[in-house]
LOGU-503326 format. One line per 2 residues: their letters; for each residue z, y, x of C-alpha. Coordinates in pm, 1 decimal. Each point is the difference from the previous one (the first is absolute). Layout:
A) Z:Y:X  ... $
***
This chain:
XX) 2489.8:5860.2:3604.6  -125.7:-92.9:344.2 $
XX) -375.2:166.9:-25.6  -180.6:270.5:-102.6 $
XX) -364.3:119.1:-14.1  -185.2:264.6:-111.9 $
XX) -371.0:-97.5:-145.7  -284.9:256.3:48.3 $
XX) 45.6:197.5:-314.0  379.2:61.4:67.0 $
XX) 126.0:-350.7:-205.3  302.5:-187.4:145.8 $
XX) 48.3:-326.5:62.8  383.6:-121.7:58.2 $
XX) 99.2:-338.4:118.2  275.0:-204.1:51.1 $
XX) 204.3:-271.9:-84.3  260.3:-59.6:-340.1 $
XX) 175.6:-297.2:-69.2  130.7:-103.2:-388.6 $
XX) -145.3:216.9:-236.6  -141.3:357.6:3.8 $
XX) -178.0:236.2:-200.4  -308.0:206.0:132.4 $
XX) -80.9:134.6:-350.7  -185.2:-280.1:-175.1 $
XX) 283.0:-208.3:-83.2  230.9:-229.1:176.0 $
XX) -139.2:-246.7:317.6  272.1:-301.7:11.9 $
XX) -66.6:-184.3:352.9  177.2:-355.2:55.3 $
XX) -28.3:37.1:436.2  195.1:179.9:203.5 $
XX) -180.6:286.1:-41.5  -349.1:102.8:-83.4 $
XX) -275.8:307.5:179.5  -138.0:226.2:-219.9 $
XX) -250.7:299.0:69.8  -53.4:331.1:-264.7 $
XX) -189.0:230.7:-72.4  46.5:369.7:-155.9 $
XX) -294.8:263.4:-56.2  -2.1:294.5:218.8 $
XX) 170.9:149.2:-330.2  297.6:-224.7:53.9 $
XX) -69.0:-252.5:-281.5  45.8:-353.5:21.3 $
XX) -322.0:-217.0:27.6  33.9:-332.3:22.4 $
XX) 249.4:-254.0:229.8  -35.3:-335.8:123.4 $
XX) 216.1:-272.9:72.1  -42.5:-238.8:378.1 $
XX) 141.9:-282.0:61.4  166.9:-291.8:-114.6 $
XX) 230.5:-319.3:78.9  67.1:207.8:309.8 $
XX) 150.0:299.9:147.5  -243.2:298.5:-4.6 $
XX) -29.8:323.0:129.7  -253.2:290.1:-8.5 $
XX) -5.7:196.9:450.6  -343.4:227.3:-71.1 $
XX) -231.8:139.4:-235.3  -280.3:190.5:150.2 $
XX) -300.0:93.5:-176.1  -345.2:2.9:185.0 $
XX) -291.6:261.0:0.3  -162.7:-141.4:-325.9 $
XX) 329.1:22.4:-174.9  78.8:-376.2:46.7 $
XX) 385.1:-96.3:-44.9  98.1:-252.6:260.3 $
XX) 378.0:-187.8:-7.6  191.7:-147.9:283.9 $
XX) 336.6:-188.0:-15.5  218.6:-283.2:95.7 $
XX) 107.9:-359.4:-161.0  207.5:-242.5:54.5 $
XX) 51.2:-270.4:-149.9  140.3:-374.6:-5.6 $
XX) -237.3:-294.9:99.9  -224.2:-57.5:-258.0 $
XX) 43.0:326.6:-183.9  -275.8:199.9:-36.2 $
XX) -80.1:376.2:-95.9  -319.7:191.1:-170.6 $
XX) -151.6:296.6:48.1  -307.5:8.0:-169.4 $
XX) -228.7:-268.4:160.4  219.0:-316.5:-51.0 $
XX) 291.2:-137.6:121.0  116.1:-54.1:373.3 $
XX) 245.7:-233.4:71.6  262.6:21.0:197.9 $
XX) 175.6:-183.2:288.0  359.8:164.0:38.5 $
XX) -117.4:223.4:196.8  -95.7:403.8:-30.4 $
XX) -339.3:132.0:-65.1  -202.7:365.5:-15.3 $
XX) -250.9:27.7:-243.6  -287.2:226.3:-102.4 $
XX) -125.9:28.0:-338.6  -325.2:249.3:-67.1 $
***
């Protein structure tokens, strides 16, 4: 876990990074990279929402979660990757160079 947030009616988002296989409580995520970002969320009761899964043919990492004034969930990280690889967050893939990026995913 790298990143935490708390939304505007007390849920928490946790991000971060896993690599193999893990478990968030709706079954096993199997990832064939290096490793894989992920971001949670729990109720302000502690129950698990939902997770999802960033990333891809590269090396992925959730840095920040921060949650605007209309309750908006917005995701930074890093990637790197080899040439040609290429990683996805939600809006199609980018491709790499070899070299390491930031990203931002609303």
């Amino acid at each position: 876990m790298n990143a935490v947030a708390v939304g505007l009616v007390n849920d928490v988002f946790v991000g971060g990074v896993f690599s193999k296989e893990v478990d968030f409580g709706e079954g096993t995520r199997r990832i064939t990279s290096t490793n894989a970002a992920f971001v949670q969320k729990y109720g302000a009761d502690g129950r698990f929402a939902w997770s999802l899964q960033f990333g891809g043919e590269s090396s992925t990492n959730v840095t920040t979660l921060q949650v605007d004034g209309r309750g908006h969930l917005f995701v930074s990280g890093v990637f790197s990757a080899s040439p040609g690889s290429a990683a996805d967050f939600g809006q199609g893939k980018l491709t790499a160079d070899g070299q390491h990026y930031r990203w931002l995913a609303p």
